[in-house]
TIVO-2410 file (N, C-alpha, C; in nm, 3 decimals):
# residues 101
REC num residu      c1      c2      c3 atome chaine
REC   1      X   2.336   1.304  -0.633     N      A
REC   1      X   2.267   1.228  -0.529    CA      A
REC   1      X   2.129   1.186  -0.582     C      A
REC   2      X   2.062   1.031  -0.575     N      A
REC   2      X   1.995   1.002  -0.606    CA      A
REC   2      X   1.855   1.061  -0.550     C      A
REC   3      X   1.722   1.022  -0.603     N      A
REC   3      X   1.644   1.102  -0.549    CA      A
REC   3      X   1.542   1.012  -0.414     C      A
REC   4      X   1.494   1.071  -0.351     N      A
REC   4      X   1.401   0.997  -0.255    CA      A
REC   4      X   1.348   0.863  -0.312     C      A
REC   5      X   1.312   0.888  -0.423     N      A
REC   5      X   1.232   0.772  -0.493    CA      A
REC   5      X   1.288   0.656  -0.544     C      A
REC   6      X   1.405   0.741  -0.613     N      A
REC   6      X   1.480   0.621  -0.652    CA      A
REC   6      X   1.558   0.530  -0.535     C      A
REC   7      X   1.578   0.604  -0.445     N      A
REC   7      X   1.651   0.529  -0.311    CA      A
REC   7      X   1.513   0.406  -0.274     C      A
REC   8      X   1.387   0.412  -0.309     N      A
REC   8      X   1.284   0.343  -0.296    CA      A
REC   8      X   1.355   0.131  -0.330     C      A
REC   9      X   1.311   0.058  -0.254     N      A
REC   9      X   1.348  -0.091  -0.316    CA      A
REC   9      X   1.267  -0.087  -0.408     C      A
REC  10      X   1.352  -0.089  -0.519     N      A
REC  10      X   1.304  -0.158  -0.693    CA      A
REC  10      X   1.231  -0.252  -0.704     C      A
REC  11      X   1.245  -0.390  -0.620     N      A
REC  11      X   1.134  -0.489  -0.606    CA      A
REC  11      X   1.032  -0.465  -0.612     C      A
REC  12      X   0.966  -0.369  -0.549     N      A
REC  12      X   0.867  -0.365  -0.540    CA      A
REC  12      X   0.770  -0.347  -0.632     C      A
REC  13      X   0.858  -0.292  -0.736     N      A
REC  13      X   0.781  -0.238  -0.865    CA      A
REC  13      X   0.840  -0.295  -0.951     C      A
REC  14      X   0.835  -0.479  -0.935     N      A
REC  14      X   0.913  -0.563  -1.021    CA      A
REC  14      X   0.798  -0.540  -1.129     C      A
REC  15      X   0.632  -0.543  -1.148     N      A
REC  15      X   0.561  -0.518  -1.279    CA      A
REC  15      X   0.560  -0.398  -1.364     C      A
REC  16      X   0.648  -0.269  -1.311     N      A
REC  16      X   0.605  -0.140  -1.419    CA      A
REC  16      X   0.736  -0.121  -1.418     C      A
REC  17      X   0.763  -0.005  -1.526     N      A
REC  17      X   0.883   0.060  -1.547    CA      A
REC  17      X   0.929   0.141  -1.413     C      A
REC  18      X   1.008   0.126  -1.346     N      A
REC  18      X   1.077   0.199  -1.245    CA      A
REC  18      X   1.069   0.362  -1.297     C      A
REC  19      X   1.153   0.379  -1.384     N      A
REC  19      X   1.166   0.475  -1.447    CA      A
REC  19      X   1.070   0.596  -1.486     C      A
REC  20      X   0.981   0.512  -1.535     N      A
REC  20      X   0.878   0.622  -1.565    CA      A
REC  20      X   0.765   0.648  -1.441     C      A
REC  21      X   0.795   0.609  -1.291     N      A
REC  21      X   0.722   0.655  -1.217    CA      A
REC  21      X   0.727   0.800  -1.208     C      A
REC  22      X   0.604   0.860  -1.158     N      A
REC  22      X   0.633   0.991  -1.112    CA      A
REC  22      X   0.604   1.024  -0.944     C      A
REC  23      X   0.622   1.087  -0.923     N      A
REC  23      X   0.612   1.104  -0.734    CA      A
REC  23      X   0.462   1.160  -0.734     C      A
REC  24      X   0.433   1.228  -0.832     N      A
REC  24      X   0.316   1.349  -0.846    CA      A
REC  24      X   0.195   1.205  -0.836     C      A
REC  25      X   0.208   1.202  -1.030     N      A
REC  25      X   0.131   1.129  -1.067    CA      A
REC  25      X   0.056   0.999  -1.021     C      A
REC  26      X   0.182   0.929  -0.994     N      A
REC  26      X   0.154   0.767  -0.923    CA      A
REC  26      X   0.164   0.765  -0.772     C      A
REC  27      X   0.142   0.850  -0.704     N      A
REC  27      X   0.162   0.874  -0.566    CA      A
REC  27      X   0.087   0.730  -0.502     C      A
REC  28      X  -0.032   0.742  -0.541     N      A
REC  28      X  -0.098   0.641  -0.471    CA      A
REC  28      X  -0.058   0.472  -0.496     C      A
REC  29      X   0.007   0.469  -0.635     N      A
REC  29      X   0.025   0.365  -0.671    CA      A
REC  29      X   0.101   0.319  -0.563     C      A
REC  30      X   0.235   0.449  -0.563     N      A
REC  30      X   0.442   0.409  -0.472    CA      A
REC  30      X   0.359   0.342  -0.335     C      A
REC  31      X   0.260   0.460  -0.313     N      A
REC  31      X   0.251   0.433  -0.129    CA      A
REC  31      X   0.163   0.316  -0.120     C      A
REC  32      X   0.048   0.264  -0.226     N      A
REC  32      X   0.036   0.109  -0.174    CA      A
REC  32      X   0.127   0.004  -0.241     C      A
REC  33      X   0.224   0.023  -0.261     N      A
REC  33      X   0.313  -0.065  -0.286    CA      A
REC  33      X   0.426  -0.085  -0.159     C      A
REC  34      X   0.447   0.027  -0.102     N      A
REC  34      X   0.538   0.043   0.010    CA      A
REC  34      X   0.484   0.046   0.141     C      A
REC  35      X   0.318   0.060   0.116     N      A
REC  35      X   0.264   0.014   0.255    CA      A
REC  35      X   0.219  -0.117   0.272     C      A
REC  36      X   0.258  -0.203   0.181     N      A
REC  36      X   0.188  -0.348   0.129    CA      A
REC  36      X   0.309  -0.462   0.119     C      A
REC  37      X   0.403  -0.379   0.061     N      A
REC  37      X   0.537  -0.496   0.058    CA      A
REC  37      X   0.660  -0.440   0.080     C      A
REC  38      X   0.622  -0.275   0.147     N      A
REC  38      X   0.768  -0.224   0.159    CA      A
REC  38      X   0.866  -0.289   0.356     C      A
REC  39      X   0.983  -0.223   0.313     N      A
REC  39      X   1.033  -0.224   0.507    CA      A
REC  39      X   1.038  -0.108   0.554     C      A
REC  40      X   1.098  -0.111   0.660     N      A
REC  40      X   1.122   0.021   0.735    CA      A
REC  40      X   1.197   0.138   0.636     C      A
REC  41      X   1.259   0.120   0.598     N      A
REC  41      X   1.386   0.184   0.494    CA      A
REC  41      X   1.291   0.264   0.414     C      A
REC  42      X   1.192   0.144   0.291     N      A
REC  42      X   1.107   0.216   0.220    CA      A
REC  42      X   1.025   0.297   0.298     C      A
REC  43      X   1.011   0.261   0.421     N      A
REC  43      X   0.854   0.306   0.493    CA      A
REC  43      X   0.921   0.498   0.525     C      A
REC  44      X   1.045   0.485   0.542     N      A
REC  44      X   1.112   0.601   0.601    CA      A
REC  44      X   1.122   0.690   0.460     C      A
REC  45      X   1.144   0.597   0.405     N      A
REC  45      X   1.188   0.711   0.264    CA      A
REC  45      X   1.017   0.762   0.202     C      A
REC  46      X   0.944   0.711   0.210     N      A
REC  46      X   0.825   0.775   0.201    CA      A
REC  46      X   0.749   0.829   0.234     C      A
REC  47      X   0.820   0.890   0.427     N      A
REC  47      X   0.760   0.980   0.479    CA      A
REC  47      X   0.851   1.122   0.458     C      A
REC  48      X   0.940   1.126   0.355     N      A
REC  48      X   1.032   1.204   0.366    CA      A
REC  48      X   0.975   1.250   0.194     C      A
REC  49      X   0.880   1.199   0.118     N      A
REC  49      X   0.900   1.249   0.001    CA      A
REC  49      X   0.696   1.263   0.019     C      A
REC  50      X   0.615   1.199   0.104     N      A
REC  50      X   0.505   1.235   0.104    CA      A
REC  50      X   0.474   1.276   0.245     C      A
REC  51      X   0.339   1.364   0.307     N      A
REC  51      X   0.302   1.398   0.385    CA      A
REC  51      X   0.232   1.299   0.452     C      A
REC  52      X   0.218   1.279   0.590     N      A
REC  52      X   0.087   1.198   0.690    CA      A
REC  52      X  -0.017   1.164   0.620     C      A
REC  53      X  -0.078   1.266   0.597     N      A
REC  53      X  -0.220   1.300   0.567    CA      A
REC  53      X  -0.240   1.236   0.439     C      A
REC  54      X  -0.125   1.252   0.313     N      A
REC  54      X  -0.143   1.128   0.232    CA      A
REC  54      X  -0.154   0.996   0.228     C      A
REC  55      X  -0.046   0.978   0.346     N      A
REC  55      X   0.013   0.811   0.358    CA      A
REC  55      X  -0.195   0.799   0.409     C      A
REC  56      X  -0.227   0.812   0.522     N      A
REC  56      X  -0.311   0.790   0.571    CA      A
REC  56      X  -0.426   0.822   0.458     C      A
REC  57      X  -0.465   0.879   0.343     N      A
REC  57      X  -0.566   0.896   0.266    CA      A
REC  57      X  -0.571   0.754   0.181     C      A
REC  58      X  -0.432   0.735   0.141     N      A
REC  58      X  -0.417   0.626   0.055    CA      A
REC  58      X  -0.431   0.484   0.128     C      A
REC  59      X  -0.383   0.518   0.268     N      A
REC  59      X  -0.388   0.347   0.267    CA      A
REC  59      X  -0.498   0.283   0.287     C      A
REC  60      X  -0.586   0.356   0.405     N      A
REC  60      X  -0.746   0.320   0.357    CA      A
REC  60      X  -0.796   0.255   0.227     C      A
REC  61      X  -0.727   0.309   0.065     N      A
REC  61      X  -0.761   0.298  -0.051    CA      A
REC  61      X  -0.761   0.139  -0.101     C      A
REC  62      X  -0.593   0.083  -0.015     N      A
REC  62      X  -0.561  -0.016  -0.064    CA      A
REC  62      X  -0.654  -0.128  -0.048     C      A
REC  63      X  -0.635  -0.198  -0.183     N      A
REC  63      X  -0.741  -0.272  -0.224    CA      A
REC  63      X  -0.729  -0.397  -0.208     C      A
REC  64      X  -0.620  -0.473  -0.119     N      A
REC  64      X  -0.602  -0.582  -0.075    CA      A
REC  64      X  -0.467  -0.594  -0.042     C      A
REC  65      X  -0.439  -0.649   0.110     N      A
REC  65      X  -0.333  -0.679   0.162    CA      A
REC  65      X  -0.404  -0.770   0.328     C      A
REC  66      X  -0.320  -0.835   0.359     N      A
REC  66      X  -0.362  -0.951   0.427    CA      A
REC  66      X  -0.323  -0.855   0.577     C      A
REC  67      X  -0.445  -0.940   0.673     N      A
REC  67      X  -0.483  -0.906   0.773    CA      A
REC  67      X  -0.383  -0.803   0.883     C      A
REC  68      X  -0.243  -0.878   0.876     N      A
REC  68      X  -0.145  -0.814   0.936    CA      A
REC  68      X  -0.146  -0.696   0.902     C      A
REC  69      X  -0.099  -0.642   0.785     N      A
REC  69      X  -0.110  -0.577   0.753    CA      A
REC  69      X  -0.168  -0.405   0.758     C      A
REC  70      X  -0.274  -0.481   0.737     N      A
REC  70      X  -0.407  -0.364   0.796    CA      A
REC  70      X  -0.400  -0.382   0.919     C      A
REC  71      X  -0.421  -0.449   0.994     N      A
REC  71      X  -0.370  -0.423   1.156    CA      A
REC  71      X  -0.291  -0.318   1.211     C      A
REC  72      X  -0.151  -0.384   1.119     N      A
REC  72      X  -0.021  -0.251   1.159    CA      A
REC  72      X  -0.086  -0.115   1.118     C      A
REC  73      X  -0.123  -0.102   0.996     N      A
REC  73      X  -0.141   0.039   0.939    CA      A
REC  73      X  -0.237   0.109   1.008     C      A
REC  74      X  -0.330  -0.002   1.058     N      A
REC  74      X  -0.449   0.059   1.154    CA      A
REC  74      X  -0.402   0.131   1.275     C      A
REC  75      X  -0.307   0.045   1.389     N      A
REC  75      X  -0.274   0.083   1.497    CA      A
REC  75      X  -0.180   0.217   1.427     C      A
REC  76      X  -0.054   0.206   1.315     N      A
REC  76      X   0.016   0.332   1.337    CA      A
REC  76      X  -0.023   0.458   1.289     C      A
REC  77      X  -0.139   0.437   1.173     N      A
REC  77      X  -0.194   0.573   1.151    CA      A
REC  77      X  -0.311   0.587   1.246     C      A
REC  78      X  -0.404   0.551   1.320     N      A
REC  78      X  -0.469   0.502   1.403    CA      A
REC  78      X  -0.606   0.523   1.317     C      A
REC  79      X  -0.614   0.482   1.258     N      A
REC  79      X  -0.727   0.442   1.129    CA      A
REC  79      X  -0.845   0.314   1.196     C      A
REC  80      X  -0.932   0.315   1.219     N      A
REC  80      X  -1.020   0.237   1.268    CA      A
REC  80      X  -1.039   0.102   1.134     C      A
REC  81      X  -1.050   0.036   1.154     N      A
REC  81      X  -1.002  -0.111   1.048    CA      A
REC  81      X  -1.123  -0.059   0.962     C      A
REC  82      X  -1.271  -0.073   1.042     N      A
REC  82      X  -1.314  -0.059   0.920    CA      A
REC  82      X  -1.329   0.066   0.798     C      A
REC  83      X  -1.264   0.142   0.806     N      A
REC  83      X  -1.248   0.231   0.756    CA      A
REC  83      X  -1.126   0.217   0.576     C      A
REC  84      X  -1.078   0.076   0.603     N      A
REC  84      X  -0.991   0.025   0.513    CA      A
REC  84      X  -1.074  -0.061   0.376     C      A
REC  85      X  -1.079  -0.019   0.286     N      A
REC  85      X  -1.149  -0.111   0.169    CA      A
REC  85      X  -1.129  -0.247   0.183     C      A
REC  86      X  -1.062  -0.239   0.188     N      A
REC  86      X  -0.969  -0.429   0.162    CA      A
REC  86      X  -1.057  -0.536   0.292     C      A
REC  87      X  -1.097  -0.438   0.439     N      A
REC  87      X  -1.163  -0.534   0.538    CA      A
REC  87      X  -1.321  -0.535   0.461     C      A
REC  88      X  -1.375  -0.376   0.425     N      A
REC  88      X  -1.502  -0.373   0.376    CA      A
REC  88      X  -1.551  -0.454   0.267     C      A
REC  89      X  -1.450  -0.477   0.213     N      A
REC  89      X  -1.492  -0.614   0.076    CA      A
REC  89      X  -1.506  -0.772   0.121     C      A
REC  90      X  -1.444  -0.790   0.203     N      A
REC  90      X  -1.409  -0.908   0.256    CA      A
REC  90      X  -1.558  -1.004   0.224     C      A
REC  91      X  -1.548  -1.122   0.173     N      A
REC  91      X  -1.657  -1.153   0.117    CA      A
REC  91      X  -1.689  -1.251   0.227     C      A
REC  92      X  -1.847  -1.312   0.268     N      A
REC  92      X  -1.895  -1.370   0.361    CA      A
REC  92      X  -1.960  -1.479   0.276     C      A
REC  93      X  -1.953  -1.496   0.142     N      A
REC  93      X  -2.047  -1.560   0.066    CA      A
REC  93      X  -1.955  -1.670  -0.003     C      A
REC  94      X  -2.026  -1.755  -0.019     N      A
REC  94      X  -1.955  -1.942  -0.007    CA      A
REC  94      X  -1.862  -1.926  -0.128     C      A
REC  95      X  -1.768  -1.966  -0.183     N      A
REC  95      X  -1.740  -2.019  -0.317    CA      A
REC  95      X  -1.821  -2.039  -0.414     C      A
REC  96      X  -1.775  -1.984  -0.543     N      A
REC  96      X  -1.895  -2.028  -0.707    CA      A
REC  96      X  -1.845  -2.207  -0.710     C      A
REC  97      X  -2.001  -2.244  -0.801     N      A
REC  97      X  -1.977  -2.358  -0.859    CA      A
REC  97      X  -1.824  -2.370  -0.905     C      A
REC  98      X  -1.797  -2.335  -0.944     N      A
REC  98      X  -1.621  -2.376  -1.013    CA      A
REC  98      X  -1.538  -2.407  -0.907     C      A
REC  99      X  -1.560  -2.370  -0.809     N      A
REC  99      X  -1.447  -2.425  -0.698    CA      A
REC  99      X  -1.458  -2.563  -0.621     C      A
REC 100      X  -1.603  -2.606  -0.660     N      A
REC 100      X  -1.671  -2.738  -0.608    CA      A
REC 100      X  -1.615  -2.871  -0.675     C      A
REC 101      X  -1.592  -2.944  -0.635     N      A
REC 101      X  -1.607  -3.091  -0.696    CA      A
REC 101      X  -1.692  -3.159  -0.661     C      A
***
């Protein structure tokens, strides 16, 4: 029987070796990948191979994912938005010369 992880959608980790993930090691990597582009399926299988208290340490961490997003994760871990990197960066400052014509 395959393992928690590997039951994980492979897509998601269409840029690294599948294979050489570890559950330990790359923890933070799996869970913003599966809190960022996973579904329910992944979302289930990663409360079954990590704890609350992780999912919720890490996703704060994630370093960009669009508004929805952080919304959902906000209301279901009940994480106050700004408490998420990705809103705290959010830049207020115009475009560089290079984007001008």
């Amino acid at each position: 029987m395959p393992s928690k992880l590997e039951q994980l959608n492979k897509t998601l980790f269409w840029d690294v070796d599948f294979k050489k993930l570890d559950c330990k090691k790359n923890a933070d990597f799996i869970i913003k990948r599966v809190l960022s582009f996973g579904d329910e399926k992944d979302y289930s299988l990663l409360r079954e191979i990590y704890d609350l208290g992780k999912l919720k340490k890490t996703a704060v961490k994630i370093g960009w994912a669009d508004k929805r997003t952080i919304n959902f994760w906000s209301l279901v871990f009940n994480i106050p938005l700004q408490s998420f990197i990705c809103i705290k960066r959010l830049s207020t400052q115009r475009p560089g010369a290079f984007l001008k014509r």
